[in-house]
C-alpha positions as CSV (number, residue, x, y, z in Angstrom):
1,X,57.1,-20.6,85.5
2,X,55.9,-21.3,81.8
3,X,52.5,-22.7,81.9
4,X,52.6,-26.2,79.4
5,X,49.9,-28.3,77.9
6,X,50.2,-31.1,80.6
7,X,49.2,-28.2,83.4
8,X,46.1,-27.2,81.1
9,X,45.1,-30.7,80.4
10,X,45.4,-31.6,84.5
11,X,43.7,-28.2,84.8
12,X,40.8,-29.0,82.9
13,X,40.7,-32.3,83.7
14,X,40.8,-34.1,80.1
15,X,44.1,-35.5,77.9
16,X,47.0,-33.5,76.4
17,X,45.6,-35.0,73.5
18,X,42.2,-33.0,74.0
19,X,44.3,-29.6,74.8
20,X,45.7,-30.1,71.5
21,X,42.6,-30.6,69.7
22,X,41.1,-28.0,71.2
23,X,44.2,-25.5,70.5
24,X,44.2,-26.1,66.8
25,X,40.4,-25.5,66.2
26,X,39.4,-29.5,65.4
27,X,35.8,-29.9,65.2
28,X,35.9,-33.4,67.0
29,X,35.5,-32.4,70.3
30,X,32.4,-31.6,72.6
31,X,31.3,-28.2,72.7
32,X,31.2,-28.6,76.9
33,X,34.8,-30.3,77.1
34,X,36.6,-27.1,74.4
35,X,34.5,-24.4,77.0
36,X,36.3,-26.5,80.1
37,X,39.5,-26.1,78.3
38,X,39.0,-22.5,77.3
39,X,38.7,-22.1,80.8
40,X,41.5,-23.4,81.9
41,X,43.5,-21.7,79.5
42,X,42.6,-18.7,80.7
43,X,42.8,-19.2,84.1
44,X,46.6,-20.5,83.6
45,X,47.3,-17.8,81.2
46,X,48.4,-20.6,79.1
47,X,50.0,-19.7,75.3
48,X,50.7,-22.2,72.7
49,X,54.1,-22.8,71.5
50,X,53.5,-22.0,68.3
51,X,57.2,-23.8,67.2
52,X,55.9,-26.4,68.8
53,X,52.6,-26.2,66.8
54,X,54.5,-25.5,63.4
55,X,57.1,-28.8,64.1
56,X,53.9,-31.2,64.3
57,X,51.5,-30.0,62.0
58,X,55.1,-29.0,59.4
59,X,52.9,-25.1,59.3
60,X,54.7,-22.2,60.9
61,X,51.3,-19.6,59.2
62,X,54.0,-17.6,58.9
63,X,55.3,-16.0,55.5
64,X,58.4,-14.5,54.5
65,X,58.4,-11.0,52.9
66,X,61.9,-9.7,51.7
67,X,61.5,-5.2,51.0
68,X,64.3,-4.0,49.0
69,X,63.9,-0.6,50.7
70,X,61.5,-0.2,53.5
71,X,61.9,3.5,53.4
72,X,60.4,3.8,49.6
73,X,56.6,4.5,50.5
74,X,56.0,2.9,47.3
75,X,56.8,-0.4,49.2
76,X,55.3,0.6,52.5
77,X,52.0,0.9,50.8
78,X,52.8,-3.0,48.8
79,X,53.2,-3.9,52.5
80,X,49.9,-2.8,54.0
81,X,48.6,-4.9,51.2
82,X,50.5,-7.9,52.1
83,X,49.4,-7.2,56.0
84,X,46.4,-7.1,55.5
85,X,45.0,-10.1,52.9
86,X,47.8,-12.0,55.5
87,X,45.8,-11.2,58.2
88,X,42.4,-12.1,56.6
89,X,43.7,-15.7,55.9
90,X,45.4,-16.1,59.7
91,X,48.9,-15.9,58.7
92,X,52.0,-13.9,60.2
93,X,54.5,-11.7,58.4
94,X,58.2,-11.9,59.0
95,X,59.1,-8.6,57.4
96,X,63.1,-8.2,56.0
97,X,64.2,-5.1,54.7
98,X,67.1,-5.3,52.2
99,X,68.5,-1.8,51.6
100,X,68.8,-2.8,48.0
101,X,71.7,-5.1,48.2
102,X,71.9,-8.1,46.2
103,X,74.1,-9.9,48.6
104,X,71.6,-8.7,51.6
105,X,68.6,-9.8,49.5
106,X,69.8,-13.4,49.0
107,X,71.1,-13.9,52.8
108,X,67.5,-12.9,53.8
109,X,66.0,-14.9,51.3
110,X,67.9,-18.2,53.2
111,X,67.4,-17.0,56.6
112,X,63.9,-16.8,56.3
113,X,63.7,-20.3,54.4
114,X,65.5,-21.7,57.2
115,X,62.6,-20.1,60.0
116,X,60.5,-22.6,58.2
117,X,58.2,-20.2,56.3
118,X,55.1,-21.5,54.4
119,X,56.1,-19.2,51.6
120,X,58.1,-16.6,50.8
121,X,56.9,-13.0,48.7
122,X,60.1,-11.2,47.3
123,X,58.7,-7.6,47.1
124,X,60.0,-5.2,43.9
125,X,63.7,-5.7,43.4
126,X,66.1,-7.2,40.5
127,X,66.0,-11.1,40.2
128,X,69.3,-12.1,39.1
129,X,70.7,-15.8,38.5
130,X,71.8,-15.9,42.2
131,X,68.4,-15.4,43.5
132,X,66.6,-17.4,40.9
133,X,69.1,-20.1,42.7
134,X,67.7,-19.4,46.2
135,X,64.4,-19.9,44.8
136,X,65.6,-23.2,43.7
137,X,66.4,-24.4,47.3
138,X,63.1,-23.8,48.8
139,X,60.9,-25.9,49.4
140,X,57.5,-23.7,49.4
141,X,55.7,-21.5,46.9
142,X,57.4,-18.3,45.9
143,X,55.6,-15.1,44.5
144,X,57.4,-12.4,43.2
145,X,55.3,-8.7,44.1
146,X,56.0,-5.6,41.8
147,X,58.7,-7.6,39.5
148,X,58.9,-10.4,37.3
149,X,61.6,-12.3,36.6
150,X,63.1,-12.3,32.9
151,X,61.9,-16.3,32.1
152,X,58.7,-16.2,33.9
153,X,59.5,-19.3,36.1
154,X,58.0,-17.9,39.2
155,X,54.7,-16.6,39.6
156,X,54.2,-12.6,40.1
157,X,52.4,-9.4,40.3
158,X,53.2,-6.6,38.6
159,X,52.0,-4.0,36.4
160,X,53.1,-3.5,32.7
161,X,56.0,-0.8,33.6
162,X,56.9,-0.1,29.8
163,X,53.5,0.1,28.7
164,X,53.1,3.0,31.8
165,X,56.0,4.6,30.8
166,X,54.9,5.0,27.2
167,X,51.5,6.6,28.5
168,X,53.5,9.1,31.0
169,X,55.6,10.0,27.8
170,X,52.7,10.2,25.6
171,X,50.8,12.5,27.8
172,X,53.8,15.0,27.7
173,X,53.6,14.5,23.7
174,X,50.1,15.0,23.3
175,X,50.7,18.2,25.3
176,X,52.8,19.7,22.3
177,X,56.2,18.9,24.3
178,X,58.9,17.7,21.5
179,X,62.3,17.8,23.7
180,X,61.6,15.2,26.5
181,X,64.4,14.2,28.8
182,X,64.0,11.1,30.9
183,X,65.5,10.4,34.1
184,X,65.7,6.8,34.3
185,X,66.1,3.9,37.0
186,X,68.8,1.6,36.6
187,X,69.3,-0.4,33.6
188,X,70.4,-3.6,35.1
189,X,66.9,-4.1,36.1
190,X,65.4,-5.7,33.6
191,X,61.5,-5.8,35.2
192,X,61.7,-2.3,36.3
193,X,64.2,0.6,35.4
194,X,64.8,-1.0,32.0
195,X,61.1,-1.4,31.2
196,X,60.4,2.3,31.9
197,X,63.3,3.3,29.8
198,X,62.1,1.1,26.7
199,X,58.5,2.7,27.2
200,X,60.2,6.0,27.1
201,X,62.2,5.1,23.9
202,X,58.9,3.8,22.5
203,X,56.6,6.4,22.8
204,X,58.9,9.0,21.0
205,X,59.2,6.5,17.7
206,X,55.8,6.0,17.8
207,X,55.6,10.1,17.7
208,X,58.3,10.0,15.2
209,X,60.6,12.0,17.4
210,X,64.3,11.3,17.9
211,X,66.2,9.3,20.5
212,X,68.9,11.5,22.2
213,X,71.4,9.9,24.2
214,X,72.3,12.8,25.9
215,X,68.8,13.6,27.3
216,X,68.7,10.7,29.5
217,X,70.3,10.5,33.2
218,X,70.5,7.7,35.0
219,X,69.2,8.0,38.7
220,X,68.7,5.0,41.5
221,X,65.0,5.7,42.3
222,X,65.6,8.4,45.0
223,X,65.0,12.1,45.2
224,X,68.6,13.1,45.4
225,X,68.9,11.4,42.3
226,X,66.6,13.6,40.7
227,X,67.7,16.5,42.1
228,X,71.1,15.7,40.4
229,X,70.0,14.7,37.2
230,X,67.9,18.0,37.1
231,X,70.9,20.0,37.9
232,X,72.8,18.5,34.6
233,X,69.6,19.1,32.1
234,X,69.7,22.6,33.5
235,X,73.1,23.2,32.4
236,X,72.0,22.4,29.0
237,X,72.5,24.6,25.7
238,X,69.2,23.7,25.0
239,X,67.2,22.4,27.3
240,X,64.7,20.2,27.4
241,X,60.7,21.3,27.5
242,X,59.6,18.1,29.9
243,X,61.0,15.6,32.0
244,X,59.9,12.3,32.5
245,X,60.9,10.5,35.6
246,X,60.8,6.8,36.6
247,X,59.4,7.2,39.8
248,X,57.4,10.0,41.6
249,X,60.6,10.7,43.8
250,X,63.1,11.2,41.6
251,X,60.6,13.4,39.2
252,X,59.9,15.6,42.9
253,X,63.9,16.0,43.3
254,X,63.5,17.3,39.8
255,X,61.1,20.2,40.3
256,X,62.6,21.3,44.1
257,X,66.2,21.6,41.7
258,X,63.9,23.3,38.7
259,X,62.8,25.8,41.7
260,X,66.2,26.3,43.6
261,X,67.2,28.1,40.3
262,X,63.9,30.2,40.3
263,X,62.4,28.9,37.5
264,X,58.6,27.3,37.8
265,X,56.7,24.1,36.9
266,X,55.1,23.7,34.9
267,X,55.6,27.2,33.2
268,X,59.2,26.5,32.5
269,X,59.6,22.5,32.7
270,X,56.5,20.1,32.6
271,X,57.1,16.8,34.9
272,X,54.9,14.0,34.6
273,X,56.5,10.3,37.0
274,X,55.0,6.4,37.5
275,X,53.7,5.5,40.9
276,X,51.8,7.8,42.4
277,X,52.8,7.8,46.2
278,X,51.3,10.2,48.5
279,X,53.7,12.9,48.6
280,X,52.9,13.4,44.9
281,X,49.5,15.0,45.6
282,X,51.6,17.1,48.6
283,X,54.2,18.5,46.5
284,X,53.5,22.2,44.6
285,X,52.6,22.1,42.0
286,X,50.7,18.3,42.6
287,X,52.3,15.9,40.3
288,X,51.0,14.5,37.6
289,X,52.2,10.5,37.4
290,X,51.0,7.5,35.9
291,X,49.6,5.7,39.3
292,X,50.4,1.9,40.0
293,X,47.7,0.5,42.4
294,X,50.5,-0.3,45.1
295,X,47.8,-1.5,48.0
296,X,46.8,-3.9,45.5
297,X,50.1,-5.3,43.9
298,X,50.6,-6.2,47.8
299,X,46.8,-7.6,48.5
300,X,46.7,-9.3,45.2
301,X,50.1,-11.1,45.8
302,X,49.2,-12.2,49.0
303,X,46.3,-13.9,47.9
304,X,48.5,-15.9,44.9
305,X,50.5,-16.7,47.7
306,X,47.7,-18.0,50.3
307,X,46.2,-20.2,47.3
308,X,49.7,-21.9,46.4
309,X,50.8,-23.1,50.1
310,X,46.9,-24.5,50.4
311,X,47.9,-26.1,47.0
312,X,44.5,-24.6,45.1
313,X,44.0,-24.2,41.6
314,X,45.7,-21.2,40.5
315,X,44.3,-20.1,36.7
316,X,46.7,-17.5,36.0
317,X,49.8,-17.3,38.2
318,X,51.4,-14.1,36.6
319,X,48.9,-11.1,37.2
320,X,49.5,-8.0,35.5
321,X,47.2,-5.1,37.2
322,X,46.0,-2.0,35.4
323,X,47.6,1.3,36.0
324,X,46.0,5.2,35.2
325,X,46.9,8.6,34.5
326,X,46.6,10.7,37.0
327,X,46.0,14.6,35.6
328,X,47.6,17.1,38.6
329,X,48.9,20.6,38.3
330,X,52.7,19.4,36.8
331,X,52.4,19.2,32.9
332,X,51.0,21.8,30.5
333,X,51.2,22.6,27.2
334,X,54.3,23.4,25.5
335,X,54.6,27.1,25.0
């Protein structure tokens, strides 16, 4: 039979009232009367309801985060971040993956406002009109991890993806390349695949270099979409000396396709990505990429989020973290 407060209180011979006191940590009661009930609890094998808990005190310590696609280490690593400042401050995750559906996205978004979350973190996806109307409806604080969105209503954090795109770019430039070829994220996302694509178009008119249309593929973030944008820059008259991918696993889809046709990286093709994920210092040659500090974007969201639901003063609530270059074994000179 499930063990309630009444049987701890009659256990421990004090009030419900005490039993509750006790469960949620208030100071006002004697240190021997919180050992008696300690006691009992454990004798009982008593467990608070924490429902119950959440419907008195209006707290759940539980927060919603919504993954666009939990099998993108780039988010797993945001996650650990989450999990672990969560953690520190004694609140539970209710993880939702969204395999990058919009429609999926904003029926995860109400299910998890409706579990009575104390706030909600909406990890790296696009935020259209119909979730900024989600948003709308809730009423706890909101933080938006590894995106923005377009008006800046909601607070976020995020590192400056066109600025990292243009230093990706501008390392292949600097290293005498003059035909660059992107393969690009989506351009319907305006935080994201869009920003990486202006940096891209930005760093060649800086260098005074031409725009080609047709040295730009569009992929969706994944390796096979790299491996098929490859494919079509390989069937090029003239090909391009260096490829810059949006992300580390579209620009690895790029070299395993470079190397099915027995040609060599970075002899034949430099590759230089954003991200840095851990199967870029695994693949051969070791990529070189423009590294976001994922752990961080996670850790550092978390924390906005943890000072808005105990309504502290936030200074600045859209954080922009610093990203690096990261030198491997993928780009060289041009020859």
């Amino acid at each position: 039979m499930t063990v309630t407060i009444y049987d701890v209180a009659r256990e421990a011979g004090v009030s419900m009232a005490t039993v509750s006191r006790v469960v949620n940590n208030n100071p006002n009661v004697k240190p021997q009367t919180r050992k008696k009930v300690y006691e009992a609890i454990e004798r009982l094998g008593y467990r608070p309801n924490a429902v119950a808990r959440g419907l008195a005190s209006k707290k759940t310590t539980t927060v919603g985060v919504v993954i666009p696609d939990i099998s993108n280490s780039t988010f797993a690593e945001i996650a650990r971040g989450i999990e672990d400042i969560a953690n520190m401050y004694h609140y539970n995750i209710i993880l939702c993956n969204a395999d990058k559906k919009k429609e999926k996205e904003i029926r995860v978004i109400n299910t998890l406002l409706e579990k009575q979350v104390d706030g909600l973190l909406f990890m790296g996806g696009t935020v259209t009109d119909e979730h900024i109307q989600a948003f709308q409806s809730a009423a706890v604080p909101i933080v938006l991890c590894a995106t923005s969105d377009e008006k800046g209503t909601y607070p976020s954090v995020d590192i400056d993806h066109e600025a990292a795109a243009f230093d990706a770019v501008n390392t292949l430039i600097r290293h005498g390349h003059k035909e660059i070829a992107m393969i690009s994220g989506t351009l319907q996302d305006p935080a994201n695949g869009y920003a990486r694509f202006q940096g891209y178009k930005k760093a060649l008119e800086a260098a005074g270099m031409e725009y080609q249309e047709d040295l730009v593929r569009i992929g969706n973030y994944r390796y096979e979409s790299g491996v098929e944008a490859m494919k079509y820059f390989l069937g090029l008259k003239k090909r391009p000396s260096a490829i810059f991918a949006a992300t580390d696993e579209m620009a690895i889809g790029a070299i395993h396709s470079i190397q099915d046709e027995g040609l060599k990286v970075p002899d034949d093709f430099s590759i230089i990505s954003v991200d840095n994920i851990r199967m870029a210092s695994m693949v051969r040659p070791q990529l070189t990429t423009v590294a976001q500090p994922m752990y961080d974007l996670g850790a550092v969201a978390m924390r906005l989020l943890t000072k808005l639901m105990k309504k502290e003063n936030v200074e600045n609530p859209r954080v922009i973290l610093p990203h690096e270059t990261i030198l491997r074994l993928s780009v060289s000179h041009a020859g």
